[in-house]
N, C-alpha and C positions, 0 to 999 in steps of 0.2 A: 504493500500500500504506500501510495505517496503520505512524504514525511508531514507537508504542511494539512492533509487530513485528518494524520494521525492526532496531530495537534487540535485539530477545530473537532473533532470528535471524542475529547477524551470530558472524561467529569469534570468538571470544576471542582478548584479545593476546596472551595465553600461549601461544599455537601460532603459528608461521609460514604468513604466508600463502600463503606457496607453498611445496610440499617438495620443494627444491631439490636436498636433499641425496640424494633418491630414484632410483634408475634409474626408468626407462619413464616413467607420466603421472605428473606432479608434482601434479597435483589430486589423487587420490587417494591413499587409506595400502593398505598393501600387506595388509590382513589381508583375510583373506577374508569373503564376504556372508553376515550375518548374526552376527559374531562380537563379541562383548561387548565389547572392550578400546577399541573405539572411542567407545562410548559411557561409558568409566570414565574416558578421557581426557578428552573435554569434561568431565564433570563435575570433574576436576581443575584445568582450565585456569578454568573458571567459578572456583572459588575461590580460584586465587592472582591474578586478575583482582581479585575481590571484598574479598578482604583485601589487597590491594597491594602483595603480595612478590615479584613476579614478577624482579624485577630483582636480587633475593637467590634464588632459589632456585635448589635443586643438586638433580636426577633420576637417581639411582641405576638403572638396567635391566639384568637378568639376562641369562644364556642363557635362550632361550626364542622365544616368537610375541615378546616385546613388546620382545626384543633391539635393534629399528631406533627405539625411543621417539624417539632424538633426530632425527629426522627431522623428527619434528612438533614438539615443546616448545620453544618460544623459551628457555630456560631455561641454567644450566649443567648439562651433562651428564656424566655419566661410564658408563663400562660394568666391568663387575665380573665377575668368574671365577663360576663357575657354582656357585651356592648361596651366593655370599660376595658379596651387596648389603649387609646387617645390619653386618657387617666394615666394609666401607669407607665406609658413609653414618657409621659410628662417625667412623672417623678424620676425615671431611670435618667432622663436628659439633663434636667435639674442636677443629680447626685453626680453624674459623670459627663459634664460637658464634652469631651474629648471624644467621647463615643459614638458609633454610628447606629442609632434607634430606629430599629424598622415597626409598625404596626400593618400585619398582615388585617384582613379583614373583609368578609361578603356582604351581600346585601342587606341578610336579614339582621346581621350582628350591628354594622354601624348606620344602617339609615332604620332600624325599628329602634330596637332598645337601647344602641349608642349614641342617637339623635343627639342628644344634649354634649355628650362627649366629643365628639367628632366640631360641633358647629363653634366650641368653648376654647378648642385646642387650637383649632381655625383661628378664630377670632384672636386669639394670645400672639399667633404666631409665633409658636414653639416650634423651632430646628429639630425637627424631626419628617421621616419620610414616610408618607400613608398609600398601600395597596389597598385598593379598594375591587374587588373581586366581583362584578355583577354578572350575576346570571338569573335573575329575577323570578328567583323561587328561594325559598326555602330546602335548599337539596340536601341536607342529611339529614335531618326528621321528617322526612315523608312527603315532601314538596308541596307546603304549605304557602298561600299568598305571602307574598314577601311586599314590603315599601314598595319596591319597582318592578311589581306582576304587571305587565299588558293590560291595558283596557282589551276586553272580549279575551286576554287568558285565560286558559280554562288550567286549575292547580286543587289539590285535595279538601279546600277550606274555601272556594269558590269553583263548584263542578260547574258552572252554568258560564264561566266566564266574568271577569272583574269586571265590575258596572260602579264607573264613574260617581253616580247617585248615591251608592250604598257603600261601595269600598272608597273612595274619594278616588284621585289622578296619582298614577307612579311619580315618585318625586325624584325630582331632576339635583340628585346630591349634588352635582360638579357645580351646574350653575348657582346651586346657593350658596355653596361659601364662595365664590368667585363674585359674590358681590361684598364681600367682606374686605375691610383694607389694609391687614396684615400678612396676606399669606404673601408667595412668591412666585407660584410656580404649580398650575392646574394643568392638566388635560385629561381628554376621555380619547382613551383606543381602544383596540379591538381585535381580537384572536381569528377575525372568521378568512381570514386568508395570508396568505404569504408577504405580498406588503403589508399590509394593517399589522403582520406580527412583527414587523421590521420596525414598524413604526411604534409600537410595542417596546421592543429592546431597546431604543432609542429613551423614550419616554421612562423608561424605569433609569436608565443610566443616567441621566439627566437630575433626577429629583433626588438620588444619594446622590451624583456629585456636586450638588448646589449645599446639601447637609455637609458633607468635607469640611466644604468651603465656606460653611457656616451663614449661610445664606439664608436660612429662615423656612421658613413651613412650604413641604412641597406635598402635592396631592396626585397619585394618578389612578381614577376610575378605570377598570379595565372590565370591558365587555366580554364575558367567555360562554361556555358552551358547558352545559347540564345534559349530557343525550338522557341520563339516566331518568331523572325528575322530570323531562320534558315527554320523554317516551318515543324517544325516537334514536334512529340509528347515528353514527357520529357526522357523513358527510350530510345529513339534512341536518344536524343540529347547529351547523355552520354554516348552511343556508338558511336555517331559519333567524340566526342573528342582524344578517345582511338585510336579511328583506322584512324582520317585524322589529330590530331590536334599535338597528342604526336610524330608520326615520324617527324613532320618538326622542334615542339616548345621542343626538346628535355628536359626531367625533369631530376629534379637534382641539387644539388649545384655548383653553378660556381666559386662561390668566398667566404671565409672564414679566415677572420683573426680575429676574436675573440676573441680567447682565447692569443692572441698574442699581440694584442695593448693595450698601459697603456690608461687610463683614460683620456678623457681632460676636464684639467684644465681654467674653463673658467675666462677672464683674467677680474677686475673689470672695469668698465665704467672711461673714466677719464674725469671728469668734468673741470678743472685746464686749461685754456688756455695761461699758461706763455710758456709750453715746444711748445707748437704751436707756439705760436708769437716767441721763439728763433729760430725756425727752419727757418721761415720763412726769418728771416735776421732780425725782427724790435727790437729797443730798448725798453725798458721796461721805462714805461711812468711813472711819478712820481704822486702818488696818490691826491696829492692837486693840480694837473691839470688838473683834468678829472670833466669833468661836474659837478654840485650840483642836483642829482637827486632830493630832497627834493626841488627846485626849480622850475623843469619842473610841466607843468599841468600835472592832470591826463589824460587829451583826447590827450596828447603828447607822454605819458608812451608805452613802448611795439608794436611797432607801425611793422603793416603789412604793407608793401609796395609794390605796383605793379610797374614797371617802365617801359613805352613801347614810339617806337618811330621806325623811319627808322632803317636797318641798315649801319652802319657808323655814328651815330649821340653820340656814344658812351654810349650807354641805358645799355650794359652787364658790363663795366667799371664803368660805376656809382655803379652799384649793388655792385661789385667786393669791390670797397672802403669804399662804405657803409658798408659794413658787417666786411672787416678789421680794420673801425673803432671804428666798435664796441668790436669787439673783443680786441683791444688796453685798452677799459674802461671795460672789465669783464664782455661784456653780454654775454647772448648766442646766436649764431649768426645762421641765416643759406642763403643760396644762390642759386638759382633755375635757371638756365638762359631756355629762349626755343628764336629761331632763324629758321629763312625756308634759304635754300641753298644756297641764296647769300650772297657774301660775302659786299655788299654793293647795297641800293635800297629794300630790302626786309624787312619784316619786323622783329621786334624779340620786344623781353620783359623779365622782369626777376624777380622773386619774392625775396624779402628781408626780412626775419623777423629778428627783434633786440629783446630780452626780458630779465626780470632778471628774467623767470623761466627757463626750461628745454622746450625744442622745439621737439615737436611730430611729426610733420612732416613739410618740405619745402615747402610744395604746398598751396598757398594763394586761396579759393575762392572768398572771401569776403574779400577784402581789408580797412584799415584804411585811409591809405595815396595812391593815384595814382598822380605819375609824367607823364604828358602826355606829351611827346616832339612835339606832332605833331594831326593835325586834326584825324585820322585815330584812334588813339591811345583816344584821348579822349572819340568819339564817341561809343568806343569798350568799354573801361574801366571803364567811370565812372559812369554806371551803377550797377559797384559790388562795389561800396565803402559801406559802411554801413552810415546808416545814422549819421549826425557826427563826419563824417570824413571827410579828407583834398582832394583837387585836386589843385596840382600845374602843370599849364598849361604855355607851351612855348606859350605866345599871338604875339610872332612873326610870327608863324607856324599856328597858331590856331585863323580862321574868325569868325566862331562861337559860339554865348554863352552857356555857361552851359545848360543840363536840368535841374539839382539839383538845389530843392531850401531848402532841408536839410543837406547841409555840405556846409564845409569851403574853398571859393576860393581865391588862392593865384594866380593872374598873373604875370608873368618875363617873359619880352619881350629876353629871351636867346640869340636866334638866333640873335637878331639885336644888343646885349652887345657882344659877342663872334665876332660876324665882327669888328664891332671898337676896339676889341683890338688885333686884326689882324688876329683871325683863328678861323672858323665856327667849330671848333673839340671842344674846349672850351664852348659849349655852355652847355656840361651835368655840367660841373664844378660850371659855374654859376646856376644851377637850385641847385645843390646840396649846394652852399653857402647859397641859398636864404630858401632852407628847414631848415639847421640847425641854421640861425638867426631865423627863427619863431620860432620854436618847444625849442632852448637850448638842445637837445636830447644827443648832444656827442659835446667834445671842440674841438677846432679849432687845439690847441697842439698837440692832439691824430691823426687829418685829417693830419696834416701837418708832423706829423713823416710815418704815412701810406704810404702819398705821395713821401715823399723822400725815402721809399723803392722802389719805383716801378718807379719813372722818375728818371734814372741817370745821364740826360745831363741836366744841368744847367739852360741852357735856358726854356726848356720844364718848369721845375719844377717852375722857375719865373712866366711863364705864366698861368699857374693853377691855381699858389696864385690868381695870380691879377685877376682869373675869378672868383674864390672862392671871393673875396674880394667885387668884383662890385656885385658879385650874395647876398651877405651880404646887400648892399647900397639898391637894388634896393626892396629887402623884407622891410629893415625899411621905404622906400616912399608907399609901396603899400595901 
């Protein structure tokens, strides 16, 4: 065989030579014959072969046929909740600027359920590159009406054909976000013959090398072929694209600014929480006032905290001050609240992490410490403490004892210290005095300037002290 065949005929190293990962024959990919996504892969693989990012790049895959992508892409992979690839290729782009972020995705995945994700990430103009996979069904549960079924399609969820009246008009995704004015870089092509996949290959190389080149959000709609969900053989299902799919899903480029926008400059991470806390109002605390870290235990250090209770009991203010005060002594902070729709009697809770590393994410499963203000909240929570961790429990609120009988229980009768000193709203304050006398986690200095950002009537701020102070007394009796 000629040598330069040899060449234009061999895999790309952007896919695995063997699909390991695959049940049954590891030669082949599971989609079925005649189905487009195969050929929108190699054209993928050709160009981060071609621009030489292979070793950076991250492949976002939906729910959908093209769910198993990482089977074949030598690449990093991740998989994403169903309509939320746009979401998390953000976050991955966000964390690793340098990187090359692909979101694969079909019809039903980003123009039904990822509507808001796809038009969000658009609109941001996140440097990331979107395959957008049309073939205007539903093709791997059972070829259901998709967003961009055919007026008079006939699909499992419309036997009689889609009727504009009742299912509304196939939405035209390219030309919606192309009227948006952050992206860079649209078009819609088309698998159903040999130019159109040339132009295809084109179009995909183009929208990673604009990402490279940090060019900003590129988009390419690609019109393919379903023989399986349409029920027909493979060269009518390439005639059927040509003559039902290209008058409605018109090809073409919609949008192009390329060669037009500079570079972005992505800006470095700022670790530094003084310009924070100035914005904030607070004063800048003096460093032989902040806690003796070298003091605190270790099963004290970095501490997860879950904090749940009614609401109105002031569970998300707790969190709020906690986190401010940590950020007052240099940790790094973060703050999670979740709440149901009342605005008082319902429930809510709110994750706290304090650490002296860099915080990955806000979302606690496993908690360290749980403040349970109330029966409900115990019952619920202290089951995720790890073992070895703390539960301080309002025992004013709270009839029943612990199950644990591997971690550390702190009781503060809250609720009954907060009425005697005159207002049941006081009662997070004293839980929160009585964790930071156990643990020495953060100074009392640091609490007390937090607090006087954020209570400006006199009285209030008195009253706080003095629950912070009793919640102090009642931790050194326990």
């Amino acid at each position: 065989m000629n040598a330069q065949y040899e060449v234009f005929l061999k895999k790309p190293a952007s896919f695995y030579d063997n699909y390991a990962r695959k049940s049954g024959n590891t030669e082949i990919t599971h989609y079925c014959p005649g189905c487009g996504h195969g050929t929108i892969h190699k054209y993928i693989a050709e160009a981060l072969d071609k621009l030489e990012v292979q070793d950076k790049s991250v492949l976002v895959s939906p729910v959908g046929c093209s769910v198993f992508a990482y089977y074949y892409f030598d690449v990093g992979n991740f998989q994403a909740a169903h309509g939320r690839a746009p979401a998390l290729a953000t976050g991955i782009k966000r964390a690793h600027p340098d990187s090359i972020v692909i979101s694969y995705q079909g019809d039903g995945d980003l123009a039904a359920i990822g509507t808001a994700e796809i038009v969000h990430a658009a609109n941001r103009g996140e440097n990331v590159t979107i395959f957008f996979v049309n073939n205007a069904i539903y093709g791997m549960t059972g070829g259901q009406m998709a967003p961009t079924t055919l007026e008079g399609q006939r699909t499992s969820t419309c036997p009689y054909g889609r009727r504009p009246a009742n299912e509304g008009h196939p939405i035209r995704v390219t030309e919606l976000l192309a009227t948006l004015k952050a992206p860079v870089y649209i078009e819609r092509v088309s698998l159903h013959d040999t130019k159109n996949r040339n132009k295809a290959r084109k179009a995909i190389f183009k929208a990673l090398k604009n990402q490279k080149e940090n060019k900003g959000f590129s988009f390419v709609e690609i019109l393919s072929q379903c023989p399986t969900g349409w029920k027909m053989d493979s060269p009518a299902s390439l005639d059927w694209i040509k003559e039902n799919m290209v008058p409605y899903f018109e090809l073409g480029t919609k949008l192009d600014r390329s060669d037009e926008v500079e570079p972005i400059v992505f800006p470095e991470p700022i670790w530094d929480n003084s310009e924070i806390i100035k914005n904030l109002g607070l004063m800048d605390l003096d460093i032989r006032k902040r806690a003796d870290r070298n003091a605190i235990e270790t099963k004290y250090k970095n501490p997860k905290i879950k904090i749940a209770g009614f609401g109105g009991q002031g569970v998300l203010t707790l969190g709020i001050i906690l986190a401010g005060t940590g950020m007052m002594e240099d940790y790094s902070v973060a703050w999670l609240p979740s709440y149901g729709p009342e605005m008082r009697g319902g429930t809510a809770h709110c994750h706290v992490t304090i650490s002296e590393r860099q915080i990955g994410s806000p979302m606690i499963t496993q908690s360290t410490v749980c403040v349970a203000m109330n029966k409900p909240s115990q019952v619920k929570f202290e089951k995720e403490i790890i073992p070895g961790g703390m539960l301080i429990r309002n025992s004013s609120m709270i009839d029943i004892p612990s199950t644990r009988k591997d971690i550390e229980i702190l009781s503060i009768p809250a609720t009954e210290i907060a009425t005697d000193l005159g207002s049941l709203k006081v009662a997070n304050m004293v839980m929160l005095g009585a964790y930071l006398e156990k643990t020495g986690l953060m100074s009392f200095e640091a609490l007390e300037i937090v607090l006087k950002s954020m209570l400006k009537k006199a009285s209030l701020l008195e009253l706080n002290k003095k629950a912070i102070e009793a919640g102090r007394k009642a931790a050194q009796q326990s």
